[in-house]
C-alpha positions, 0 to 999 in steps of 0.5 A: 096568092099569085101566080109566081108566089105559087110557083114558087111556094111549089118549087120550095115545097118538092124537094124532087125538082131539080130544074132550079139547081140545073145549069141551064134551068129547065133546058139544061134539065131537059139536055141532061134528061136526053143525054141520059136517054141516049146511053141506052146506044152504048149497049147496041154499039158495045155488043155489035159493034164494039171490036170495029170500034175498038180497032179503030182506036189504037188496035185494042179489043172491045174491052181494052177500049172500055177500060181506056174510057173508063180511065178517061172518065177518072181523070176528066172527073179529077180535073173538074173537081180540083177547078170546081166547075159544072157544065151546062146540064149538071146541078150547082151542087155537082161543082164540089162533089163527084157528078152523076155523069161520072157515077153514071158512066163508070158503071156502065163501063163495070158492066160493060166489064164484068157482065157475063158473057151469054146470050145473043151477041154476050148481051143477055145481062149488060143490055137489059141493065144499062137499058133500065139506067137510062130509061128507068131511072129519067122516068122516076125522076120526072114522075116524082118532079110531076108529084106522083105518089111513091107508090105509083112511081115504084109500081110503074118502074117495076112494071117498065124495068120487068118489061125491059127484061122479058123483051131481053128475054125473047131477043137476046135470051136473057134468062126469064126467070130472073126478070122479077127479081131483078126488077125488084132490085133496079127500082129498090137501088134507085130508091136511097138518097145518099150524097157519096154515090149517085144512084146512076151507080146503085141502079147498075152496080147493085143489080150487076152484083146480084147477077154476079152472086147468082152466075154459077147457078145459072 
């Protein structure tokens, strides 16, 4: 077999590549990989720095601004599926059903909202899970495009997500305790492949409901 034949017959055989379905090919694979790492910003300008940004447009508090950019990413979201487009970077398939980068943005906007409010600069819960979307989940994709094995993807990205969550511990006190747990929940919630959500969505809106069931205990 040659070369391109086994490229091919590769690309055929892991259903977890999605470069041939990117915009872009693998550059736009690459961008929407970056772009992904790059939310991990949002906490750090949200916690400190979001009344000075929220000012700056039409007076509003921090989260007045996030509901505006929430808003926002539901009418850009309407607009682009009644015309059925995609952009460079998103996936064919994307053209007739709700993006990941809407799923993606609107639940960090959730937590943004809903996290409870503890911890230095209110950050202890909404840091550490926006922190493990952006990093934790590009990281699974690219281990299962590489073919590893699920049980080498779950246990890296337990390890990495429960990581994220001690060291939110020793900076931002984020309860200990819950770094197990919560671990175990973010790496399960990236798991089901369903086609009416994203698991940008799963990996934020589970946990952060788990958070929520547990707050008055805390």
């Amino acid at each position: 077999m040659s070369n391109e034949a086994q490229s091919i017959s590769d690309n055929i055989l892991n259903i977890n590549d999605h470069v041939p379905a990117s915009v872009g090919g693998l550059r736009g694979h690459i961008f929407r990989r970056l772009i992904h790492i790059a939310m991990m910003i949002i906490p750090f300008l949200y916690y400190w720095n979001g009344t000075s940004i929220s000012n700056f447009f039409f007076d509003l508090d921090p989260k007045q601004f996030v509901s505006v950019v929430a808003f926002i990413f539901l009418l850009t979201e309407i607009i682009r599926l009644r015309m059925g487009f995609v952009v460079f970077g998103q996936r064919d398939y994307e053209s007739k059903q709700i993006s990941a980068f809407f799923w993606g943005g609107s639940s960090v906007c959730l937590v943004l909202l809903l996290s409870p409010e503890v911890g230095i600069q209110n950050s202890a819960f909404g840091f550490p899970l926006i922190l493990g979307l952006t990093l934790i989940d590009p990281l699974m994709g690219e281990l299962r495009r590489a073919n590893w094995s699920s049980k080498y993807v779950i246990v890296i990205a337990y390890i990495g997500t429960i990581l994220i969550w001690i060291s939110c511990h020793y900076f931002l006190d984020t309860p200990l305790f819950i770094a197990p747990f919560i671990a175990a929940i973010v790496v399960a919630s990236e798991w089901p492949r369903l086609t009416w959500i994203d698991d940008n969505a799963t990996m934020l809106l589970i946990p952060l409901s788990f958070i929520l069931f547990l707050e008055p205990f805390l």
